[in-house]
C-alpha positions in Angstrom: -101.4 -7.5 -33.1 -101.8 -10.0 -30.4 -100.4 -13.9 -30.9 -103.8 -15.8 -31.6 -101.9 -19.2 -32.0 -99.0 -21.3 -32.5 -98.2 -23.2 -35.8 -97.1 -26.9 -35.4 -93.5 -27.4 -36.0 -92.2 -30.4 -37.6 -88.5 -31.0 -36.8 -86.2 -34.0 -37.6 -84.7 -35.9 -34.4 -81.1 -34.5 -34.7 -82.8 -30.7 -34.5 -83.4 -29.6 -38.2 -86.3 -27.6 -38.9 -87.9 -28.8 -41.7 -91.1 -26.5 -41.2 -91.8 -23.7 -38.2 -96.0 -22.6 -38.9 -97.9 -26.1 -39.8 -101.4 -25.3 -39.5 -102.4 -29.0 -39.0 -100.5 -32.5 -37.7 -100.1 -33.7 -40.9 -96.0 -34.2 -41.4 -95.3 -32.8 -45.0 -91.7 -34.8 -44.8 -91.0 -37.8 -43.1 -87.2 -37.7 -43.1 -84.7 -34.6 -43.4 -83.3 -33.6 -46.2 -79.7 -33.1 -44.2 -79.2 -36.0 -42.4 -82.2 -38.4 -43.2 -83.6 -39.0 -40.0 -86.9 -39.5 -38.5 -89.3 -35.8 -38.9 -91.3 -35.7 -35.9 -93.8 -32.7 -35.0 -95.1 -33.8 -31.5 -93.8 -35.3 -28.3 -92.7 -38.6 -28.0 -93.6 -39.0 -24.4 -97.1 -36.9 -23.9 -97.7 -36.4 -28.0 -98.0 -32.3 -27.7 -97.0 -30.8 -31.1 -94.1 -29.3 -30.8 -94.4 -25.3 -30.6 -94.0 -23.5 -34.0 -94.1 -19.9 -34.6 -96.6 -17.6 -33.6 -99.8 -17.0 -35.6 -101.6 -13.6 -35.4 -104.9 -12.3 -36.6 -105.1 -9.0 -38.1 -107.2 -6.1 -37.2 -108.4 -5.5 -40.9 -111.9 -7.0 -42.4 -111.7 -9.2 -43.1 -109.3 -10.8 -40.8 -106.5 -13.1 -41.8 -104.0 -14.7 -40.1 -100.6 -15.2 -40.8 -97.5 -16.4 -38.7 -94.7 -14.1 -38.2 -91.6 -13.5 -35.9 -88.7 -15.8 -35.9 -88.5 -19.4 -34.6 -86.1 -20.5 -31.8 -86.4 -24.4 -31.8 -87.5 -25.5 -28.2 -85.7 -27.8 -26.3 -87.9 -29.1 -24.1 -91.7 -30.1 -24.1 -94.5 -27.4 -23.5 -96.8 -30.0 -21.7 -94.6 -32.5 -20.1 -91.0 -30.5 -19.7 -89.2 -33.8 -21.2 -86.4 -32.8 -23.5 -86.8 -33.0 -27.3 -84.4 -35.9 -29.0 -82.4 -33.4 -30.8 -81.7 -32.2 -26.8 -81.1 -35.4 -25.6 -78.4 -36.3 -28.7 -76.6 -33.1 -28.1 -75.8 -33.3 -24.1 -74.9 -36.9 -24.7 -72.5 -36.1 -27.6 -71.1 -32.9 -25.4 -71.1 -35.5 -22.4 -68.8 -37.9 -24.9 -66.6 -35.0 -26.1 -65.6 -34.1 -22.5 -64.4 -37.7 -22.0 -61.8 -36.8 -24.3 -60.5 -34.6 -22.1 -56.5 -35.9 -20.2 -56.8 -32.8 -18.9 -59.6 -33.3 -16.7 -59.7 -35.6 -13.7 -62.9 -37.6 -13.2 -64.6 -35.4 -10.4 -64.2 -31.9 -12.6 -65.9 -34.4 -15.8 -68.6 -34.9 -13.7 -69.2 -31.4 -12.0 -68.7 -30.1 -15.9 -71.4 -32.4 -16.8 -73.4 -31.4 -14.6 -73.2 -27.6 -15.0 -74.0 -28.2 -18.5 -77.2 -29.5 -17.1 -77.5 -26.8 -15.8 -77.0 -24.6 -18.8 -79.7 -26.3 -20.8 -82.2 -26.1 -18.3 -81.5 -22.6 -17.5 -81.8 -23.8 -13.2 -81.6 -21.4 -10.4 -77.6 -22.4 -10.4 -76.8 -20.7 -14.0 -74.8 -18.5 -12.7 -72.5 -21.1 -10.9 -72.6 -23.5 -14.0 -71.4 -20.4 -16.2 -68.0 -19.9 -14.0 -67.6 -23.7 -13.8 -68.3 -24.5 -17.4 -65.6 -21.4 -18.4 -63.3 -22.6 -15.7 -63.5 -26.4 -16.6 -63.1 -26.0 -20.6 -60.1 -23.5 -20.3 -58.5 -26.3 -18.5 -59.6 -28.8 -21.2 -58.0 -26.8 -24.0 -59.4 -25.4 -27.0 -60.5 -28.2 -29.1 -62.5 -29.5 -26.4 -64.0 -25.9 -26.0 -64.9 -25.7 -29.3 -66.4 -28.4 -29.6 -68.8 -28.2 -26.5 -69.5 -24.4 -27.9 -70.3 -26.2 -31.6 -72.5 -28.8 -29.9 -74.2 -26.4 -26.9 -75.0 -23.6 -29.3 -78.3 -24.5 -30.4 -79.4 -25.8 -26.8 -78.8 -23.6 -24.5 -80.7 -19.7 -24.0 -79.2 -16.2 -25.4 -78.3 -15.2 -22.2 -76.4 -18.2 -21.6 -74.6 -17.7 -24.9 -73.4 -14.3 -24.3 -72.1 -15.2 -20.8 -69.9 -17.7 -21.9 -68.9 -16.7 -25.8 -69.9 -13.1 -25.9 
């Protein structure tokens, strides 16, 4: 079976899926039913519709299609590469959390920042941001750690996820 298409997802702005294989732009739910925000299913910069899950043909006559596989929200827009809101709230609440930190000093804040930049956009210096974002939140403590784990979970990739919490 190859992938034929891509269903439209339609995803409030803190991140919940409401629905993963729309076949058209029509939202089915204007707010969430956890949190009540706002249930977008495109862009709000370039107005792409947000990737849902994949949609394949079958082989069979006659043909029908029918969306399978599972969904991993995206974090960042197909067409234009500009984060999603649900990304956007969740490095500015991990950003907040690590101000918390009397453990820290200003300069290692900011270079943790930073590396979790570089955590969500899975750069060329993951491998550095892993070590510094390990080394900076064992300083922090462990409620700071858990929370930036609780928060980061959803954003960042699989292999970033079983670097830093196995």
């Amino acid at each position: 079976m190859e992938i034929h298409s891509y269903g439209i997802a339609q995803i409030c702005v803190n991140g919940h899926v409401m629905a993963d294989s729309s076949n058209d732009d029509v939202i089915t739910q204007k707010f969430c039913s956890e949190c009540g925000e706002s249930v977008i299913n495109k862009c709000e910069v370039c107005k792409q519709s947000i990737k849902g899950r994949p949609r394949y043909v079958s082989q069979i006559d006659p043909p029908f299609a029918y969306f399978s596989g599972p969904y991993f929200k995206p974090s960042f827009c197909i067409n234009c590469g500009n984060t999603y809101p649900w990304t956007s709230s969740k490095k500015e609440a991990a950003f907040e959390l690590i101000q918390f930190s009397e453990a820290l000093n200003p300069t290692e804040k900011e270079d943790l920042k930073n590396s979790i930049n570089d955590l969500v956009t899975n750069s060329p210096k993951i491998n550095v941001a892993i070590v510094k974002f390990k080394t900076y939140t064992a300083k922090a403590g462990t409620e700071i750690a858990k929370g930036l784990r609780d928060i980061l979970i959803d954003i960042v990739g699989e292999a970033v996820k079983k670097s830093i919490w196995g």
